[in-house]
C-alpha positions in Angstrom: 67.2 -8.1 9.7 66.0 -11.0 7.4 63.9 -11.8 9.9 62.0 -8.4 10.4 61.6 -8.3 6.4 60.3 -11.9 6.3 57.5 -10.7 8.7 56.7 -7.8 7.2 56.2 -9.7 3.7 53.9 -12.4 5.9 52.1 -9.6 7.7 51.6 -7.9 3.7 50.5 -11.3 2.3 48.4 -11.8 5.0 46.4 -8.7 4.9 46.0 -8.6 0.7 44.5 -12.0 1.3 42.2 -11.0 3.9 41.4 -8.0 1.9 40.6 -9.8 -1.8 38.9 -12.5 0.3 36.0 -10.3 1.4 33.5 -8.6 -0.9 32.2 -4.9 -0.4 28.3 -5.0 -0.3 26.5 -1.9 -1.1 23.4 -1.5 -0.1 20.9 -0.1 -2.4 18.9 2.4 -1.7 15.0 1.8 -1.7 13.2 2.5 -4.7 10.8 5.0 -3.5 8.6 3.9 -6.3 7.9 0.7 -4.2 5.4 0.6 -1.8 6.1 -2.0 1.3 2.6 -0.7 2.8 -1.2 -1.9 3.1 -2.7 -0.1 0.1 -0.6 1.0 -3.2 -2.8 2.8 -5.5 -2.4 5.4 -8.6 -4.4 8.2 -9.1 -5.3 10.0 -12.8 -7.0 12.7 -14.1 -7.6 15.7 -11.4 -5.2 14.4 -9.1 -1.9 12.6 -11.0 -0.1 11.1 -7.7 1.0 7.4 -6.0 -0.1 6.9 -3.1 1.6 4.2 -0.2 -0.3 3.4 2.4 1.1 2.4 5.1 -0.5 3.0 8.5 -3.4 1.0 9.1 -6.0 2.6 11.1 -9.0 0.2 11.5 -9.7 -3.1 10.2 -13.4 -5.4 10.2 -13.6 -9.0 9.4 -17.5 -9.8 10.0 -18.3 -11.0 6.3 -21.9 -11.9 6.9 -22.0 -7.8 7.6 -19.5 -6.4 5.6 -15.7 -6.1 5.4 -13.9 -2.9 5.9 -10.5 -1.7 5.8 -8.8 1.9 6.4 -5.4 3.0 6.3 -3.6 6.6 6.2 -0.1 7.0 4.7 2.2 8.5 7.9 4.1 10.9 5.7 0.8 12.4 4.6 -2.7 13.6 5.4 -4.2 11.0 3.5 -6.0 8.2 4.0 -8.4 5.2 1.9 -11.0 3.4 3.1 -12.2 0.2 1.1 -15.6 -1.6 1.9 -17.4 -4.7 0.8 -20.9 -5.2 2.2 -23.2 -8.7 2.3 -25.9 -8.3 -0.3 -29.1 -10.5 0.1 -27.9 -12.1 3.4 -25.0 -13.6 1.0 -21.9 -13.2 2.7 -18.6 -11.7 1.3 -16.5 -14.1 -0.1 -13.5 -13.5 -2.9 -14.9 -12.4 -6.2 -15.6 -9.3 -8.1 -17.7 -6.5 -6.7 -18.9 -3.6 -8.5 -18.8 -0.1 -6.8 -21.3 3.0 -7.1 -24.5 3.9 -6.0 -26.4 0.8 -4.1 -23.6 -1.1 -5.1 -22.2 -3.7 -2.3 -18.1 -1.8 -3.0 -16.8 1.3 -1.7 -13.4 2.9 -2.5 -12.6 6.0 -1.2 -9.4 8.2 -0.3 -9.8 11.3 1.6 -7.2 14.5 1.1 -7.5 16.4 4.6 -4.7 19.1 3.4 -6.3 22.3 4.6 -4.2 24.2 2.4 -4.7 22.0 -0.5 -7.0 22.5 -3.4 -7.5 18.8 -3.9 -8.7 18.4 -0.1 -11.9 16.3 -0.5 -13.4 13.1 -0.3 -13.0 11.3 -3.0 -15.9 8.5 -3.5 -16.0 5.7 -5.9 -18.9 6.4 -8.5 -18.1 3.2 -10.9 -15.7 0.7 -11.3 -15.0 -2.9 -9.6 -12.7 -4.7 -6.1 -11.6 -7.8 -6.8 -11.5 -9.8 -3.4 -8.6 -12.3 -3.6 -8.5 -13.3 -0.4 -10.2 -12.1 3.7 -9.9 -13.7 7.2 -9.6 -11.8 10.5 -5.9 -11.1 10.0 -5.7 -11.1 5.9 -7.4 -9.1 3.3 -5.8 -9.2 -0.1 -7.9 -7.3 -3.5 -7.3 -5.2 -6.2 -9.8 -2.2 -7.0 -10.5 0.0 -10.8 -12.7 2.8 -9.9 -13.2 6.5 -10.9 -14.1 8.6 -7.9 -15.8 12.0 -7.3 -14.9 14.5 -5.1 -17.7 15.2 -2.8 -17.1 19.1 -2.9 -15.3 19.8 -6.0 -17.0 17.4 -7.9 -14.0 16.3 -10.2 -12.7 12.8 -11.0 -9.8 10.4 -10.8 -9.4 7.1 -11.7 -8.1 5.6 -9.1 -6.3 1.9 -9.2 -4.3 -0.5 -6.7 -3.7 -3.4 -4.7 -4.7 -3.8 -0.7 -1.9 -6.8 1.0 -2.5 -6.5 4.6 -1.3 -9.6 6.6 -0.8 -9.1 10.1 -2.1 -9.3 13.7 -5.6 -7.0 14.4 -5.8 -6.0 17.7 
């Protein structure tokens, strides 16, 4: 009998050790305020929204041309496209460019939501990209630009970072 009670109290001991020796990890949810894709941007003034993202669609490395990048968000029927064109047989290297009309930047994000009022085309008009960094598999920039809505005519300022690394096919 005092041996069936000393193996019960081992067996106890043994298990509150095991027990207080290992750590309960939650994990936390993701902050949906964080974007992990291409392209996080804001958009004031007509349209008040975040936008993530995170699907890119094409991407062009030929800086003596122009360098172009465009990416849709999956959950969404949205997409941006962001271009920086050569001016004066320069070719694009990092630095500021200003967008709007004959301008060598282009920022635009496109809302095809048929049933939406703010479906349009939204094209930069003013504003700057910052080019941080390009190479056929990296394009890193920041753009500030207001945009029009090619039918409705209305603007948003529109603001955010580009961070695509990966392998273009």
């Amino acid at each position: 009998m005092k041996v069936k009670k000393i193996v019960l109290l081992l067996i106890v001991a043994l298990g509150l050790t095991t027990l207080m020796s290992t750590k309960c990890e939650k994990d936390d949810p993701e902050d949906p305020n964080i974007c992990n894709g291409i392209v996080s941007a804001i958009a004031t003034g007509n349209i008040d929204q975040t936008f993530c993202f995170d699907n890119l669609s094409t991407y062009t490395y030929e800086p003596s041309n122009y360098i172009t990048l465009w990416a849709r968000e999956t959950s969404t029927d949205v997409g941006f496209d962001i271009k920086i064109s050569a001016v004066n047989n320069q070719a694009v290297t990092p630095g500021t460019y200003n967008c709007g009309s004959g301008e060598p930047g282009f920022v635009e994000f496109i809302i095809e939501d048929e049933g939406s009022a703010d479906s349009d085309f939204y094209k930069s008009q003013s504003g700057t990209i910052t080019l941080t960094q390009a190479s056929e598999s990296t394009f890193s920039a920041t753009f500030n630009v207001v945009a029009v809505g090619y039918y409705n005519e209305k603007s948003v300022n529109f603001s955010g970072t580009v961070d695509f690394s990966g392998i273009v096919k």
